[in-house]
VMD Tcl script that draws the C-alpha trace (Angstrom):
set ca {
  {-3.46 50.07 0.66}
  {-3.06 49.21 4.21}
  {-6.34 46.77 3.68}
  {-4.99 45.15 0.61}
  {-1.65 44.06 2.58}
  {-3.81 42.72 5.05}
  {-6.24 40.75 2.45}
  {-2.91 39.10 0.15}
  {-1.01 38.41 3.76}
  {-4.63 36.48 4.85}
  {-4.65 34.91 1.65}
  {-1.06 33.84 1.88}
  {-1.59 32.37 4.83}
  {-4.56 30.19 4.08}
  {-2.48 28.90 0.89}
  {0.79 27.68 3.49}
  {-1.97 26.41 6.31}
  {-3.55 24.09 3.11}
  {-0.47 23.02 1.94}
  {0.80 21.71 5.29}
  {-2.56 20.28 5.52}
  {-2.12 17.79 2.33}
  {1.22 17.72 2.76}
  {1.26 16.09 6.55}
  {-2.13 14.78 6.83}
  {-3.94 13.52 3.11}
  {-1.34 10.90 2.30}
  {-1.58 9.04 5.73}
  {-2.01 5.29 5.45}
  {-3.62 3.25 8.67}
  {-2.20 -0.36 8.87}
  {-4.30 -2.92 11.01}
  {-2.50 -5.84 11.28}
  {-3.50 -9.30 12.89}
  {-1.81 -12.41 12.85}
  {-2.43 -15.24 10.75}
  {0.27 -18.37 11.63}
  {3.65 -19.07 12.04}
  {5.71 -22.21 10.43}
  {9.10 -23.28 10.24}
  {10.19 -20.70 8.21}
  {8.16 -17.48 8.60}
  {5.16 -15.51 10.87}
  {2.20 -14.54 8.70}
  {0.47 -11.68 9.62}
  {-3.06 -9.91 7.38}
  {-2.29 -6.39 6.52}
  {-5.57 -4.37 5.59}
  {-4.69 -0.53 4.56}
  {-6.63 1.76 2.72}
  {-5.91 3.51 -0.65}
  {-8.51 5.28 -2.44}
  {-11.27 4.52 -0.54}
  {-10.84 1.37 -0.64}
  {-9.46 -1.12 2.15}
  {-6.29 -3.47 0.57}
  {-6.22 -6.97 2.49}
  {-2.23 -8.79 1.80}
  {-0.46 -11.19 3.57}
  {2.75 -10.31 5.36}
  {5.44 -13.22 5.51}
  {8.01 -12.12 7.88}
  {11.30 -15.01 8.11}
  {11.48 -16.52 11.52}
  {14.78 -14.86 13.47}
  {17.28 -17.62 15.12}
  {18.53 -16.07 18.43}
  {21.40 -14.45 16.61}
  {20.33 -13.20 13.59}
  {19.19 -9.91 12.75}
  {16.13 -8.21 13.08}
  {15.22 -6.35 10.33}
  {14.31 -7.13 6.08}
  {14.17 -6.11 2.94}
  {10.93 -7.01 1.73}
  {9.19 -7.71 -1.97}
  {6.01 -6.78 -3.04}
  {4.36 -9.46 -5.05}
  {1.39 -8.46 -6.98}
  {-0.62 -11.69 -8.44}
  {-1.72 -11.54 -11.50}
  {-4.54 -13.42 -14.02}
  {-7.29 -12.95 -11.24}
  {-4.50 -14.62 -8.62}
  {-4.94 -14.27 -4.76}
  {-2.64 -13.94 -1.97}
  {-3.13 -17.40 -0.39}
  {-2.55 -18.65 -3.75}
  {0.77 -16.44 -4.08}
  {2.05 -17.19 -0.73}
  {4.19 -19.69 -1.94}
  {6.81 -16.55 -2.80}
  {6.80 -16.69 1.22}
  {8.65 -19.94 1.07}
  {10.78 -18.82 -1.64}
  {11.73 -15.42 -0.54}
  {12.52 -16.24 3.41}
  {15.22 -18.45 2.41}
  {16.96 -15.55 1.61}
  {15.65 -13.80 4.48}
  {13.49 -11.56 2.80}
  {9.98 -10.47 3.95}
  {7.21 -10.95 1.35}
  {4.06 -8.98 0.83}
  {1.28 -10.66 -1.36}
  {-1.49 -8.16 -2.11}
  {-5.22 -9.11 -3.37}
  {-5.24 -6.53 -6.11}
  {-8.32 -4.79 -6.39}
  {-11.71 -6.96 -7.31}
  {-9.63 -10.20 -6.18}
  {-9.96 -11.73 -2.89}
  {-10.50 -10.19 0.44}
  {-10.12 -6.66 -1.82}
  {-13.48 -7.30 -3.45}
  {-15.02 -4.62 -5.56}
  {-16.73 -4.40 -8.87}
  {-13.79 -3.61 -11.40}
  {-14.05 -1.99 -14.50}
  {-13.83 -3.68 -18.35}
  {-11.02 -2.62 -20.32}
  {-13.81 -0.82 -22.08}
  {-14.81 1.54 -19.33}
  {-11.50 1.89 -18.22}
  {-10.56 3.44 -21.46}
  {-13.71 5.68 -21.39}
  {-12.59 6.82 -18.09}
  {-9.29 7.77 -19.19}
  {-10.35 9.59 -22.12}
  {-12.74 11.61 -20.24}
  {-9.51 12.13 -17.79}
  {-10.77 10.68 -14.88}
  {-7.63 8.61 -13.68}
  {-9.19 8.40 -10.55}
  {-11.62 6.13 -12.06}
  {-9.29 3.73 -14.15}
  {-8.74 0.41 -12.30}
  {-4.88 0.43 -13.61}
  {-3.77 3.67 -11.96}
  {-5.72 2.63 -8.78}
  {-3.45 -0.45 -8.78}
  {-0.19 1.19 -9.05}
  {-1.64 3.86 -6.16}
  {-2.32 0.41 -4.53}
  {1.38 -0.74 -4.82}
  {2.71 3.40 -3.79}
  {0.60 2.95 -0.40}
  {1.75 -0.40 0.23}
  {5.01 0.74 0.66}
  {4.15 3.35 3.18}
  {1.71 0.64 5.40}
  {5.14 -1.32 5.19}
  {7.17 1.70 6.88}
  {4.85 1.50 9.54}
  {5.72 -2.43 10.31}
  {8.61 -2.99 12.44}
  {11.33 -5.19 11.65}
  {11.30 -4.25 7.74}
  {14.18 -2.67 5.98}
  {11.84 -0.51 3.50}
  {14.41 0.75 -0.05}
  {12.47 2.95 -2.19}
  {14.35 2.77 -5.54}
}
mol new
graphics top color blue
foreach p $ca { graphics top sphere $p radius 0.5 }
foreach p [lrange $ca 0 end-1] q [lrange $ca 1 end] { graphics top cylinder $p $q radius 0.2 }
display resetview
């Protein structure tokens, strides 16, 4: 009996010593960041994170502070669309940091920098009815947009609202 205790508490224990595993350490996001330009209006920096094996290159636009004005943003996440890129979205920069918002642009995946071979609609639905999500270019996207957010809690000066 004494043996079996032993064996379930073991077991136990391997279970709580996985879970704080995937909890703390599988959902980690590294940011590199490097500096692009500055204008008039905002700094733009290249963010490059990685989410689901695969490296994410966006633009950053952060508004310029005046002397006085405060040091932190909200920021939007723009997501081009109709095989868009991020230099060709930045204009939502220009837009956005009137208002003194920072803007994210990301090159969605097979666009741009975040070049890959992406799926037809055809093989995307074959995917998902054989129940490999992890496969289907759509849910890889909005996994895209999920880790996005979390490279952006790692920038300073960004107010990050999860909503």
């Amino acid at each position: 009996m004494k043996k079996q205790k032993k064996v379930v508490f073991l077991f136990v224990f391997i279970i709580i010593i996985l879970l704080i595993y995937f909890i703390f350490f599988t959902n980690k996001v590294n940011v590199e960041r490097e500096f692009i330009n500055e204008t008039t209006n905002y700094i733009t920096e290249k963010l490059v994170f990685n989410s689901q094996r695969q490296d994410i290159y966006s633009l950053l636009f952060l508004p310029k502070l005046k002397s006085s004005g405060k040091n932190k943003f909200p920021v939007v996440i723009v997501l081009p669309g109709a095989q868009g890129t991020k230099e060709s979205r930045s204009f939502y920069a220009d837009i956005f940091s009137e208002i003194k918002y920072a803007t994210l642009v990301l090159d969605q995946r097979g666009i741009g920098e975040t070049n890959r071979q992406v799926n037809s609609i055809q093989q995307d639905f074959n995917e998902f009815a054989k129940g490999r999500k992890d496969k289907v270019i759509q849910f890889l996207m909005a996994q895209d947009v999920l880790n996005a957010v979390d490279a952006l809690s790692k920038v300073k000066k960004l107010i990050i609202r999860r909503s």
